[in-house]
C-alpha positions in Angstrom: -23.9 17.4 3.3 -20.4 16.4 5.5 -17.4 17.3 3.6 -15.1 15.7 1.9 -12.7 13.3 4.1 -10.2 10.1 3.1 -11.9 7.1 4.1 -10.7 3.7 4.4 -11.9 0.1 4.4 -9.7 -2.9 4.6 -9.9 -6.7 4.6 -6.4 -8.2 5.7 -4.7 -10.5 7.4 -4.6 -8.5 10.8 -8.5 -9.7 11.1 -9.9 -12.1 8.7 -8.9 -15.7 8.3 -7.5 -16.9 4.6 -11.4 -18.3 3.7 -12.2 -14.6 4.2 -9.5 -13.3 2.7 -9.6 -15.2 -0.8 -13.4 -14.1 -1.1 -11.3 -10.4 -2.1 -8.5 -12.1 -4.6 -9.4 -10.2 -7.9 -7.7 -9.7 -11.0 -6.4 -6.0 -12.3 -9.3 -5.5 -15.3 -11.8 -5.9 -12.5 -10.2 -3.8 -9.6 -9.5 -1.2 -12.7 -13.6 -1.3 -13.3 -14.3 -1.3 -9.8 -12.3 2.0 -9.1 -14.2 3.3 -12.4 -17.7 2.3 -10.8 -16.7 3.9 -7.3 -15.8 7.2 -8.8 -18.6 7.5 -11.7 -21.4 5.7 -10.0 -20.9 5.8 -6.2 -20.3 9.3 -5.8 -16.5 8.9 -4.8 -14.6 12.3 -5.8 -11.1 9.9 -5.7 -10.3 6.3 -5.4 -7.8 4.0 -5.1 -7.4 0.3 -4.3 -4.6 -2.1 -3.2 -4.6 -5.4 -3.7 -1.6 -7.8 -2.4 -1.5 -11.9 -1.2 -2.8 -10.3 2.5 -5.3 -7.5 1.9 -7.7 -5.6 -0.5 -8.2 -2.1 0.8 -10.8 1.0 -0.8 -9.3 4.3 -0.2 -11.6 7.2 -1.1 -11.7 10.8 -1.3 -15.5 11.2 -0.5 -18.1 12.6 2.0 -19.9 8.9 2.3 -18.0 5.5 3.1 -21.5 3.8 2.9 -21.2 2.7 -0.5 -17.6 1.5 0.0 -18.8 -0.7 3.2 -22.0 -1.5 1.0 -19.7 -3.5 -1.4 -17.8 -5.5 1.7 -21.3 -6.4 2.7 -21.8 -8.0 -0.8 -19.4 -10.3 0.0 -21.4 -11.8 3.1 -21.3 -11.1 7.1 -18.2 -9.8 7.3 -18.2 -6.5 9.5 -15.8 -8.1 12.4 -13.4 -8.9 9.5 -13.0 -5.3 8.2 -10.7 -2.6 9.3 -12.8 1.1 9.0 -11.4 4.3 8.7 -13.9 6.8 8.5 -12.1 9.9 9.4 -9.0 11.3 7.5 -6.2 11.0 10.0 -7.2 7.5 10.6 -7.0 6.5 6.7 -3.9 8.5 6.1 -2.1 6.9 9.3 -3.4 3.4 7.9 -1.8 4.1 4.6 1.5 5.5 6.0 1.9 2.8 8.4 1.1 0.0 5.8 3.5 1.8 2.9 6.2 1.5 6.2 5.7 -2.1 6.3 4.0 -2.2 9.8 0.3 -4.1 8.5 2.3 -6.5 6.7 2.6 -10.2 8.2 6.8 -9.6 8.5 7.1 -6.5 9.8 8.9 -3.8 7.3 8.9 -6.0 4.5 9.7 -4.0 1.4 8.1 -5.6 -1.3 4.6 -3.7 -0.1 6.2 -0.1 -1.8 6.2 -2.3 -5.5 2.9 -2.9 -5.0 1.3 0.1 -4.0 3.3 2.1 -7.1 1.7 -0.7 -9.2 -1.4 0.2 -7.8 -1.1 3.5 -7.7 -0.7 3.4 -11.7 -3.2 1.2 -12.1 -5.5 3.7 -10.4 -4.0 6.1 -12.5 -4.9 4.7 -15.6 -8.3 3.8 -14.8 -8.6 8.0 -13.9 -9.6 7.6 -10.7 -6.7 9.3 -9.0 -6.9 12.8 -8.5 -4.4 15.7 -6.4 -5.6 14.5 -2.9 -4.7 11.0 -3.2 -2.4 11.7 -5.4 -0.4 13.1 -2.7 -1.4 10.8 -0.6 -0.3 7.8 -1.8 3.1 9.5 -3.3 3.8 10.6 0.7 3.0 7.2 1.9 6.0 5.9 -0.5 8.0 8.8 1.1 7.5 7.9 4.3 8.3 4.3 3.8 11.4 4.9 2.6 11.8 7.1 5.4 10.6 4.4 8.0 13.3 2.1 6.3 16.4 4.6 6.3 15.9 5.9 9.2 15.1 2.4 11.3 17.0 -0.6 11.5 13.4 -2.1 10.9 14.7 -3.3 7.4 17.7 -5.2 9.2 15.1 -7.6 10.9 12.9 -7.6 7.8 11.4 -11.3 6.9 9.6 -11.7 3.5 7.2 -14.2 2.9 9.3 -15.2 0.2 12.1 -14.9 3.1 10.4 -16.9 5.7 9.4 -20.2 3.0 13.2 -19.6 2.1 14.6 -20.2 6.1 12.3 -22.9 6.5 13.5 -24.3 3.8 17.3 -24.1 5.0 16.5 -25.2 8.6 15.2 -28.6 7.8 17.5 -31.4 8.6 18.8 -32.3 5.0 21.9 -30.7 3.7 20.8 -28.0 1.3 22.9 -30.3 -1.7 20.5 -33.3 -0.7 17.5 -31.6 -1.3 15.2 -31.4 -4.2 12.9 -28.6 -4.5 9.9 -27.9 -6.6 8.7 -24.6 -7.5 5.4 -24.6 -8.2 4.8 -20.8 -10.0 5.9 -18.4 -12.8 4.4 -15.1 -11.2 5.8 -12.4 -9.7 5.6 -14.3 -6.1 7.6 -17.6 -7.4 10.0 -14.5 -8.9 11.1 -13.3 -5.2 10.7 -16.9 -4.4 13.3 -18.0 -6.6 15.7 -14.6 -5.9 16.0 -16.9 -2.4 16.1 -20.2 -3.7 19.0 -19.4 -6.7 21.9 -18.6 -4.2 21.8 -22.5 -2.8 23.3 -25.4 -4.9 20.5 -28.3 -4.5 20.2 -32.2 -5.6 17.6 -31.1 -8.3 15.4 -27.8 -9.1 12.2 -27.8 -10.7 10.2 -25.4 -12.2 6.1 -26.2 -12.1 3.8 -24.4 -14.4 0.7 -25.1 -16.8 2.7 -23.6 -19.3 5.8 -25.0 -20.7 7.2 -22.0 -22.5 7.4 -20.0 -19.3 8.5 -23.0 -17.3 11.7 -23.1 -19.8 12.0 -19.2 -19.5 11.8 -19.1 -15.7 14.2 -22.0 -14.9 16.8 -21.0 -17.5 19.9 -23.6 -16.7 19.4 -23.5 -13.2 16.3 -25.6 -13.3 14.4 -28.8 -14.3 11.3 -27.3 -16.1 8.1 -29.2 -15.8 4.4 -29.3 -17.2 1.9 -29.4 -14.0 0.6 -32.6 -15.1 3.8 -34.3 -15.0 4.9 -33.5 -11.7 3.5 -37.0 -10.2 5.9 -38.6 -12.1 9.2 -36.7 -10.0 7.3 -36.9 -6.9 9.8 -39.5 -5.7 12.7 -36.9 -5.9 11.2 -34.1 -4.2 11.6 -32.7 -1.0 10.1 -29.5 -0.6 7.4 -28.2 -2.5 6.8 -24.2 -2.7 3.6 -23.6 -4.2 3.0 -20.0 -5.9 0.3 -19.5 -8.2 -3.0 -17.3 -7.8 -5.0 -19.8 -8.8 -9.1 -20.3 -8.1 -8.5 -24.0 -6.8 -6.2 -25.7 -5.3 -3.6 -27.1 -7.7 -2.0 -30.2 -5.5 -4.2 -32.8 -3.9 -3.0 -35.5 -1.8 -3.6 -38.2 -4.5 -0.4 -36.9 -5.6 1.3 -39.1 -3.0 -0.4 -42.4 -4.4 2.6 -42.2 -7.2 5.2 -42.4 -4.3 6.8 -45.1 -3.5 9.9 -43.6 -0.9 9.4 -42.8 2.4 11.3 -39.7 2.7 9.0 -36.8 4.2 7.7 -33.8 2.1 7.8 -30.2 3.4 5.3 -28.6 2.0 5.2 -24.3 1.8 1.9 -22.7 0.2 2.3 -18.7 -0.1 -0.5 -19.0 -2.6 -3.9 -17.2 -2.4 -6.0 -18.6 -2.9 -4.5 -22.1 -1.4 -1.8 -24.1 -3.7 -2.5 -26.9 -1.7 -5.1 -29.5 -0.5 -5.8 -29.2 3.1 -6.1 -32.7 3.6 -1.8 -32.7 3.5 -2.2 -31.5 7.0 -3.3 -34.4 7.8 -0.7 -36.9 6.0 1.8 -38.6 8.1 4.7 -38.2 5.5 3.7 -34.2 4.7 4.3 -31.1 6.6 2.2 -28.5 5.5 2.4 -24.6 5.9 0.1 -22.0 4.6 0.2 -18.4 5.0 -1.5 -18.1 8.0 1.1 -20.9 9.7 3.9 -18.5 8.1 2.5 -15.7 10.3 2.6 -17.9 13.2 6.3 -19.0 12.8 7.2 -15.2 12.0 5.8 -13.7 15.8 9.3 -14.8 17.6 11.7 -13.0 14.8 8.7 -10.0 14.4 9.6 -9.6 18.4 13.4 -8.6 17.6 11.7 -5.6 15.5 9.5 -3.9 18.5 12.2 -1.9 19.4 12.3 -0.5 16.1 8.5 0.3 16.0 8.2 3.2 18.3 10.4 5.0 15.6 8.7 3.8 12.9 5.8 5.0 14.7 6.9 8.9 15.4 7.8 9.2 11.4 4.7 8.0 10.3 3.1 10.1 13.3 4.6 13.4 11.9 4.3 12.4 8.2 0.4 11.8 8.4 0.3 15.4 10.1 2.1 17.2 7.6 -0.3 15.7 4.7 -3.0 16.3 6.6 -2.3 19.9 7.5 -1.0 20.2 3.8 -5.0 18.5 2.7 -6.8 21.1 5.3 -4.6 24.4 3.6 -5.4 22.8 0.3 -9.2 24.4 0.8 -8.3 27.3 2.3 -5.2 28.1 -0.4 -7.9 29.5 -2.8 -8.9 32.1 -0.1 -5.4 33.3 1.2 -4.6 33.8 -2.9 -7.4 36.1 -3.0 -7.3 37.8 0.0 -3.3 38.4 -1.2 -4.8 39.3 -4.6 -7.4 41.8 -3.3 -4.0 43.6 -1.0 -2.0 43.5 -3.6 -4.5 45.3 -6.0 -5.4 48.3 -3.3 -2.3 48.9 -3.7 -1.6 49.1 -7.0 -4.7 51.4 -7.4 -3.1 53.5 -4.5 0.5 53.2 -6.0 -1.0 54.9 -9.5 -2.4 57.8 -7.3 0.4 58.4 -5.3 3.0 58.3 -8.0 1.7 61.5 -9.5 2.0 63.7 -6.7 5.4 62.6 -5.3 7.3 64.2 -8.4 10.0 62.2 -9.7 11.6 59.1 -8.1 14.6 58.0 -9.3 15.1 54.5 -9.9 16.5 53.5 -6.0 13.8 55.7 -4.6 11.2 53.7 -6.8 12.4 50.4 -5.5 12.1 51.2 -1.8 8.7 52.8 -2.2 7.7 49.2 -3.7 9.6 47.5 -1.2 7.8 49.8 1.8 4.5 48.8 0.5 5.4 45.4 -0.1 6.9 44.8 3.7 3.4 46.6 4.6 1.6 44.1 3.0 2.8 41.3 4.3 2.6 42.8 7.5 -0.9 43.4 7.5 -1.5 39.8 6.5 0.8 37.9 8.3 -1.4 37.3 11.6 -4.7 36.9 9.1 -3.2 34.1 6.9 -1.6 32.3 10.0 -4.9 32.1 11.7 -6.5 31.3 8.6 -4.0 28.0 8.2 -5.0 27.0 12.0 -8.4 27.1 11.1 -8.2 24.9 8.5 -7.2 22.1 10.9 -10.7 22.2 12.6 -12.9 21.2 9.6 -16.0 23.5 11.6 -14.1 26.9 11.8 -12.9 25.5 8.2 -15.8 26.0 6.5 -17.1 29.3 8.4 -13.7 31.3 7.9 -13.9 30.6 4.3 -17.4 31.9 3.9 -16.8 35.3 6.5 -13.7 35.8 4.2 -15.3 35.5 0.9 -17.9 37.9 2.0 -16.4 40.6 4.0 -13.6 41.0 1.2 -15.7 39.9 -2.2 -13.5 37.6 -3.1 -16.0 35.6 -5.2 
């Protein structure tokens, strides 16, 4: 049977259109169960899933990715929509470089370290996390902090939240003239509205389905709103931000039938699924962004970054060695603590016969004898463990090392 490896699949933005991607838009109780099924039922040792606005992502500890791809193919013909990692170094360079900030739409966006802690305790909590990804997805969050100290990738840094926000201020109206509607109480219309509540503006209004929260989230600041009433300030707005993770789309165009100005709407969906009918984009008085248009209008300001990627790139490069060197000793640990077991206890049997015969030793003679042994000891397996950790990096000499080891010194 292969060994054990970190393995990797990915739906994101990087390959699959949005229609793809909301095929993968789950809530938490079922990407909890679906950890739970992968580890009991799928023969997964470890597992862990992400899920944000632009990709849903499996990674396993596990000598099969079969059953992982098996449950991409589920969701229909979608092989040349899927990023694979099927070897170790790939996944963990994946990880690294997405905890960085580099697979996001705006390059080195920091909201993507929230989400993977939340994921991670998710995972956690569903018991499906175990050392190896454990340290794995803890060294990821290192190394995107490191990415984002060490880089002025974070200087350039353009949120989604961030984009819809300077899209928002380069329209032609004074920012005073303009009424906005936020269409969300989430955690997305929460970074939304961290942008939005610098600004003084005509009017604010808070969206939602749900009056209570709609008070809640627009405080004073805002005009709360019940969905179903929006038609009826449809005049006054301007800009509409939609944010909501709902199944269907929440605005249709027959909206507009209730407006009787002329002024032109701009229109910003960051939901996903879509906030928003795609028939706006075909309205006269509307202009209508989605996510996939945001990535778009991101590409000249992502530009400004590249310089910064090539260091981004050499930390991740020698953060994904060190955790994979650190997972290859992690198998061969066992052995070196036995072999320095089975030294350590020849001499202690040797000690107890020599002791005897060398009359008495006062206390500074005692300590160098031990210290003389000791320095021996290490000595002798210096070279052995060395070569023993540089093994471990070739999975093949890996396995044979251990085994010669275990049975030349009887370490079982």
């Amino acid at each position: 049977m292969e060994s054990k490896k970190i393995v990797a699949v990915e739906i994101s933005h990087r390959k699959a259109p949005m229609d793809i991607r909301e095929r993968f838009v789950f809530n938490k109780e079922y990407i909890s169960g679906l950890s739970k099924t992968f580890k009991e039922k799928m023969g997964c040792e470890e597992v862990f899933i992400l899920s944000t606005c632009n990709r849903f992502a499996i990674y396993a500890y596990t000598n099969d990715v079969n059953p992982i791809l098996g449950f991409f193919k589920h969701c229909g013909d979608i092989s040349q929509y899927t990023t694979v990692c099927d070897d170790t170094e790939t996944a963990v360079i994946h990880l690294f470089a997405t905890a960085a900030g580099l697979e996001s739409q705006a390059i080195g966006e920091h909201q993507i370290l929230g989400q993977l802690k939340e994921f991670f305790e998710l995972n956690q909590e569903a018991h499906t996390i175990g050392p190896v990804l454990n340290n794995l997805i803890r060294s990821a969050i290192h190394c995107g902090r490191m990415v984002r100290t060490n880089t002025d990738i974070g200087r350039y840094v353009t949120s989604l939240s961030g984009v819809a926000y300077e899209m928002l201020k380069n329209r032609d109206m004074e920012l005073k003239d303009t009424s906005v509607a936020l269409i969300g109480t989430g955690e997305m219309a929460a970074l939304m509205w961290n942008f939005i509540e610098k600004d003084e503006y005509k009017n604010l209004y808070v969206v939602s389905r749900d009056e209570q929260r709609a008070r809640e989230f627009a405080r004073d600041i805002a005009k709360p709103i019940m969905l179903n009433d929006f038609s009826s300030v449809i005049n006054d707005v301007d800009v509409i931000i939609g944010v909501t993770t709902a199944k269907e789309p929440i605005m249709c165009s027959s909206i507009l039938g209730n407006k009787t100005t002329d002024n032109d709407i701009l229109m910003i969906d960051l939901g996903m699924p879509r906030n928003f009918d795609l028939d706006f984009k075909d309205t006269e008085s509307v202009t209508l962004y989605d996510l996939d248009d945001i990535k778009q209008i991101t590409y000249n300001s992502m530009l400004k970054r590249q310089a910064e990627i090539p260091k981004a790139n050499d930390i991740i490069s020698e953060a994904g060695k060190e955790y994979v060197e650190w997972l290859n000793n992690r198998e061969v640990v066992p052995v070196i603590v036995g072999l320095k077991e089975h030294v350590e206890n020849c001499i202690a049997e040797e000690l107890k016969w020599v002791y005897p015969k060398l009359g008495h030793l006062d206390d500074i003679q005692t300590r160098n004898l031990n210290k003389l042994v000791s320095r021996i000891s290490q000595s002798i397996l210096k070279e052995p463990i060395k070569n023993i950790k540089d093994a471990a990096q070739n999975t093949a000499q890996k396995e044979e090392i251990v085994k010669v080891i275990n049975q030349i010194f009887n370490l079982n």
